[in-house]
Every structure is written in C-alpha cells, then in structure tokens.
C-alpha positions as CSV (number, residue, x, y, z in Angstrom):
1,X,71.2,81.6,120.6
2,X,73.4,78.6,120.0
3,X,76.9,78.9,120.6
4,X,79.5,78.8,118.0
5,X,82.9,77.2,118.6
6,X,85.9,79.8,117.7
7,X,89.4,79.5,119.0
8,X,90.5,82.2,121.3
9,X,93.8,83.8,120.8
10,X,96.0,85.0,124.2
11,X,97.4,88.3,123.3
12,X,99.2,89.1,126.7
13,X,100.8,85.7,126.3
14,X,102.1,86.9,122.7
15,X,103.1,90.0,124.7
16,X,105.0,88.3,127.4
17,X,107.2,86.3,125.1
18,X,108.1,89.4,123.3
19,X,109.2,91.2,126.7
20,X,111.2,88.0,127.5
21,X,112.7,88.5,124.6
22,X,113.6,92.4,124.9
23,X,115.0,91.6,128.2
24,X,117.7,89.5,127.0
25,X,119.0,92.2,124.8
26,X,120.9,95.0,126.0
27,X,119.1,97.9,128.0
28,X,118.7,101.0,125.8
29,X,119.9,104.0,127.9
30,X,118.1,106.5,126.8
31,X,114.6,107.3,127.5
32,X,111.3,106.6,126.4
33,X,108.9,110.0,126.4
34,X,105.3,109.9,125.8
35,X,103.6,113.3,124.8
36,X,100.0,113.7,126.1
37,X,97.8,116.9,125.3
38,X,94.9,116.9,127.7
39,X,93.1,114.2,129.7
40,X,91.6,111.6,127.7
41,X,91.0,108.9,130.0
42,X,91.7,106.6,127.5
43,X,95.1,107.8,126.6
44,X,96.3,107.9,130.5
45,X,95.2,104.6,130.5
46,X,97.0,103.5,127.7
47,X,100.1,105.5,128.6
48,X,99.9,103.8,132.1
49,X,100.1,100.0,130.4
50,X,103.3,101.4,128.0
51,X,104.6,103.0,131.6
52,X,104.4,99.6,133.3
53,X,106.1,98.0,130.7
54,X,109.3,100.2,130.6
55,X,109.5,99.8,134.5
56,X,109.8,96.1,134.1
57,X,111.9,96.5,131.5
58,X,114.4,99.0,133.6
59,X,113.6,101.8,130.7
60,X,113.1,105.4,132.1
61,X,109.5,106.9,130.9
62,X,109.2,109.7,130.6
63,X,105.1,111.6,130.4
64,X,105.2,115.2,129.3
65,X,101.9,116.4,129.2
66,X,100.2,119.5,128.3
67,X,96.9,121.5,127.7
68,X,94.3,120.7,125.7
69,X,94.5,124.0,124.5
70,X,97.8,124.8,123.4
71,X,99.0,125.3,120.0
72,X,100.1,124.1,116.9
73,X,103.6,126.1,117.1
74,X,103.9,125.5,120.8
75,X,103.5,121.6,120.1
76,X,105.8,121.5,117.3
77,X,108.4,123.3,119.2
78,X,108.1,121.1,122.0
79,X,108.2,117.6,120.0
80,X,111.5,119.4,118.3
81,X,113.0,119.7,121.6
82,X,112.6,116.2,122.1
83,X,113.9,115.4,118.7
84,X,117.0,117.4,120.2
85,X,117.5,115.8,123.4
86,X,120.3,113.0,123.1
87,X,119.0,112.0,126.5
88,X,115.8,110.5,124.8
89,X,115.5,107.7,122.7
90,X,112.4,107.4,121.5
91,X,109.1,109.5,121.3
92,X,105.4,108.1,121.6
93,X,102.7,110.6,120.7
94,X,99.5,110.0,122.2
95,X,96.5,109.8,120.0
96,X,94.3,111.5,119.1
97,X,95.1,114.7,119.6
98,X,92.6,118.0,119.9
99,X,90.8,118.8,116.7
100,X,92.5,122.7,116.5
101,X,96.0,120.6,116.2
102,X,96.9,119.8,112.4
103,X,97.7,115.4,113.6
104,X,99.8,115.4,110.0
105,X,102.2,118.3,110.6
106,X,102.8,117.2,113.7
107,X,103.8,113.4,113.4
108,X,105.8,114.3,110.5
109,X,108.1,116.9,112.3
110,X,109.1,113.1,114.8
111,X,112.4,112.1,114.2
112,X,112.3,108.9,112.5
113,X,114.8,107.8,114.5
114,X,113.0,108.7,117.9
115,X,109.1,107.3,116.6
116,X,108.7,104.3,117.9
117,X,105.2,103.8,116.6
118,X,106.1,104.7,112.9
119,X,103.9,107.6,112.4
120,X,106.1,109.9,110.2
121,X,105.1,108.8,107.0
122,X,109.4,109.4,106.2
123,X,110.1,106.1,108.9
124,X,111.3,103.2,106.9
125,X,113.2,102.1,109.7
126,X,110.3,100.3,112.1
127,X,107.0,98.7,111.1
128,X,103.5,100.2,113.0
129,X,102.9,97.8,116.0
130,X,99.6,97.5,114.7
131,X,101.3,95.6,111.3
132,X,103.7,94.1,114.0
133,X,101.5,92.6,116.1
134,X,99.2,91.2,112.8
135,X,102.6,90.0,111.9
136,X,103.0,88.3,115.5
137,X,99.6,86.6,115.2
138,X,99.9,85.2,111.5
139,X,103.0,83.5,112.6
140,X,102.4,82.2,115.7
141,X,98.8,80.7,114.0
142,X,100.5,79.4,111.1
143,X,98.0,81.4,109.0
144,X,98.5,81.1,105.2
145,X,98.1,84.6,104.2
146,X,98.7,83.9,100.5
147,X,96.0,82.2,99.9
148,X,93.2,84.0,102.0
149,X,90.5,86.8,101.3
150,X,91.4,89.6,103.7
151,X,88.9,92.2,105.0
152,X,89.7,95.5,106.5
153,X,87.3,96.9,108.7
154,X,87.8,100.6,109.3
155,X,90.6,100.5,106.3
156,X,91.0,104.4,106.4
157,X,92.3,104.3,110.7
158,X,95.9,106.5,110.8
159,X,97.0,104.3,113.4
160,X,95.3,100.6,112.0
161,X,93.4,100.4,108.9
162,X,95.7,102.2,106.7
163,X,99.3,100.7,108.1
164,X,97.8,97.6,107.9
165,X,96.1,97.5,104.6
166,X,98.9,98.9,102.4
167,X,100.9,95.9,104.3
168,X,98.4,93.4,103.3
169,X,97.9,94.6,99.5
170,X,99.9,92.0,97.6
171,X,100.2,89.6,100.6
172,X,97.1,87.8,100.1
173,X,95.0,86.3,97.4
174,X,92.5,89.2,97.6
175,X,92.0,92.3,100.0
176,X,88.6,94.1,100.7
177,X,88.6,97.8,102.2
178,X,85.3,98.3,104.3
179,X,85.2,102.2,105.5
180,X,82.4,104.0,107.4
181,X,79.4,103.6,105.7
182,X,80.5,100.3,103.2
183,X,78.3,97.5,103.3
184,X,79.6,95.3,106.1
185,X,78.1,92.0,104.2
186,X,81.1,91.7,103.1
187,X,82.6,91.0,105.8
188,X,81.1,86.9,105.0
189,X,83.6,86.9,101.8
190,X,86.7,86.8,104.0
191,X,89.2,84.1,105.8
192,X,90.1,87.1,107.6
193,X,88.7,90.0,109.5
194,X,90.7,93.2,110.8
195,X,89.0,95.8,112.4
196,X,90.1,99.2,114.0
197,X,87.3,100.8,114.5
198,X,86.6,101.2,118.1
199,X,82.8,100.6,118.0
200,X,81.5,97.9,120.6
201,X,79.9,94.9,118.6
202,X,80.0,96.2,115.2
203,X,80.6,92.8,113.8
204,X,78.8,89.9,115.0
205,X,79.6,86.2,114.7
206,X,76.6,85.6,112.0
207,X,78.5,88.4,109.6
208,X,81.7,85.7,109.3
209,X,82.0,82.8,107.0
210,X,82.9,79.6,108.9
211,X,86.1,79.0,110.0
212,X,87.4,82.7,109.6
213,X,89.7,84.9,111.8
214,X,89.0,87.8,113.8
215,X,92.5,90.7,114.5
216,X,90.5,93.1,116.5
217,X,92.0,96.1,117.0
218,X,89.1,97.9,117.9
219,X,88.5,99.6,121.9
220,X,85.0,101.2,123.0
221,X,83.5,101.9,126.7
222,X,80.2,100.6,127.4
223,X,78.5,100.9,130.7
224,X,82.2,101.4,132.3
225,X,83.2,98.2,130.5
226,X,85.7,97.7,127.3
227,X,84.4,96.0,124.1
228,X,86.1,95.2,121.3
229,X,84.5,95.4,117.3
230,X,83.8,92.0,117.7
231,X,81.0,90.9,119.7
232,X,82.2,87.4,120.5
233,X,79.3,86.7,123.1
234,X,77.6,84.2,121.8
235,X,81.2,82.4,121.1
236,X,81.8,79.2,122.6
237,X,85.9,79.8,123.5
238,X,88.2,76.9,122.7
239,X,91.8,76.3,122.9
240,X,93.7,77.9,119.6
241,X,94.9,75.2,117.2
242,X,96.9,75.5,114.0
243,X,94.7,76.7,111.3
244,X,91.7,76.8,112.6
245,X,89.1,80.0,112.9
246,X,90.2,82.3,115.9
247,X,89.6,85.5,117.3
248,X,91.5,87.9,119.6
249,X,89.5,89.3,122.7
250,X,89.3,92.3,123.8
251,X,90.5,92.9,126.7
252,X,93.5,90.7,126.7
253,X,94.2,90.4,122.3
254,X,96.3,92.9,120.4
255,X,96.0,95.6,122.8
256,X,99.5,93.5,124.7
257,X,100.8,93.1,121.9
258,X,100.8,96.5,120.3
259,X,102.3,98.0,123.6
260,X,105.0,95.2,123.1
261,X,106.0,96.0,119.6
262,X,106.4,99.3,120.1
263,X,109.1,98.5,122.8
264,X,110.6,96.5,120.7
265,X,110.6,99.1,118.0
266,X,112.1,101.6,120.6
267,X,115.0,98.5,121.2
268,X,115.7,98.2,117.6
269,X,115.8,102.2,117.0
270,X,118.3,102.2,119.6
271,X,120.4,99.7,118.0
272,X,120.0,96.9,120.5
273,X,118.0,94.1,118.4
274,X,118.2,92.1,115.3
C-alpha cells in the first residue's frame, strides 16, 4: 500500500504544557476522589495515569472503590457523602459503570461544584475534557473551525460524541452526526473527523478527503495492544505544521490531554485558575 503523508499531533506534549501551567497556580487543598465500581482493567488503568498526575502535582487522590455488585441506593449514598465531605474537592466517576446501575441518576446526584469531568448535565461551571482538549488541539493547530465540515463519529458517546457535538453545532460551517450503524462514507465530506467510539481501525485513511483532521478519542485492546478509531498504519508520520491535515495517535493523542483538562477543571472548581 503506498503511504500517505499526515501530520502527527503530540498529545502528551499538549498535556505537559497544561501541567506546567497548573503548577504555577496555587495548590488546591482539598482532595481529588475517584469512585471505581468493580475491576475493569481499563478503568484502573485510566485511574492510575489521573493518580500519577495528582502526585506530580502535590494533589492528594483519593480511590474509593467498590463492588461490582452493589446498588443503586448504596452508590448514591456514597457519592452524597462525598458531595458532603469539605475535605474533597473534586469527584471523578469512573466509567462505565455496571449495567444494574441507572449511569443518569447517578452523575446527576455529583455536586457540580465537585465534578470535575462535567457529567451532571446541571454543571455550567467546567467544560467536558473531551470539548477541552478538542478546544486545546484547534488552537494550538490554528484550525479554522468556521469554515470547515465537521464529522462526528460515535455522536451519541455520554462522555465524547454528545459533549462534543452540541459544542461544535453552530461553530462550524456544517456538522455531520455518524451513530452506530450510519453510513461511514461520509466520513470523505469532512475537514474534520472526531471519533469516540472505541473500536480499533474503524476508520481508515482511504474514508478521509485529502488534507483532513483526525481528534480520536477512541481506545480498544487488540492482541494486548491499544488502538485507536483511526487506523493510521499505512500513514507516513510528519512533523505537524499550521493548517495542514493531522491526526492524533493513539497511544500518546487526546488520551494526555483529557487527563490534563480534567485537572485543570478540578483547579478552576477550586478557585485557583483563570
């Protein structure tokens, strides 16, 4: 197959200037708890990135994490407590959650004030780090969204799709939803692709119009290795320059940034950034 030249965007590199910038703010002292029901490997291993990033920040984290099979009431009561503690500043819920839990009633009983990844549909006072980090990535590759076709793949997603496509509606020139099941061809209409679905090479260079950019959000397992929605295989990897077609990788793309944003979320629910 011959290679296609695309512009590869560093992610942990967007994530480290964000952290540089969180440590020259005041330290937040209250805590940072993360709420974990059952054993997802996936989730530990998320929760361990969002750990090591409150150590280097000097934040305390705190993991409270329970049964797969306990209850809707005993959940509630417990995220309540939290809500209660003055000692805790902020709240992560770890997704996604046991199928006999009802995800809605839970995120809504978060405190605003303590949900640092904007789940409560009543928070107006943080963005979702997904919209944060596509945010980060526009401006740091000068992107004209105005002007551009967005696509989002996997538009109905609680925790991308959704945030991030009732952010984009009205912010570019034209926005295409692409749910389970839509015709991905369409995909070939946009400037730029999102995707949050979390299926390993769902969309494949060939599906892209030339010169368009890639946000993938998406995080699947294969073989004991992570993929992205993106299969950027047959991509010939060159240094990003302004306006020109890019992707984010996966390892190493908006997975940094999201756990970034969210500490900065946790900073500015805490009062202690701009």
């Amino acid at each position: 197959m011959q290679e296609i030249s695309a512009a590869v965007l560093d992610g942990k590199k967007i994530a480290r200037e964000i952290i540089a910038g969180l440590k020259k703010q005041p330290k937040p002292k209250k805590s940072l708890a993360a709420v974990l029901v059952g054993d997802n490997f996936q989730s530990k291993s998320f929760l361990k990135q969002k750990e090591k990033v409150a150590e280097e920040l000097g934040i305390e984290f705190q993991l409270r994490q329970f049964s797969p099979e306990i209850d809707q009431v005993d959940l509630l009561k417990e995220i309540r407590n939290l809500n209660e503690d003055e000692k805790i500043g902020g709240i992560i819920l770890q997704l996604p959650l046991p199928n006999h839990l009802n995800r809605g009633e839970i995120v809504f009983a978060i405190d605003p004030r303590k949900d640092v990844d904007a789940l409560n549909p009543r928070n107006d006072l943080v963005l979702p780090p997904a919209v944060e980090a596509v945010r980060d990535i526009l401006r740091i590759t000068d992107y004209e969204l105005r002007t551009r076709i967005a696509a989002v793949v996997g538009s109905r997603g609680f925790l991308v799709g959704a945030p991030i496509s009732r952010w984009l509606d009205g912010r570019c020139r034209k926005l295409i939803l692409i749910d389970q099941g839509d015709d991905l061809s369409k995909t070939k209409e946009a400037d730029l692709i999102i995707s949050g679905v979390g299926k390993a090479g769902l969309i494949k260079p060939e599906m892209l119009k030339s010169g368009a950019a890639v946000v993938d959000f998406g995080y699947d397992i294969e073989d004991g290795k992570i993929y992205g929605d993106f299969d950027s295989s047959s991509l010939n990897a060159k240094r990003l320059m302004p306006n020109a077609g890019f992707y984010t990788p996966t390892p190493g793309g908006t997975g940094p940034i999201l756990v970034a944003e969210l500490f900065r979320n946790f900073y500015q629910l805490n009062g202690f950034y701009d």
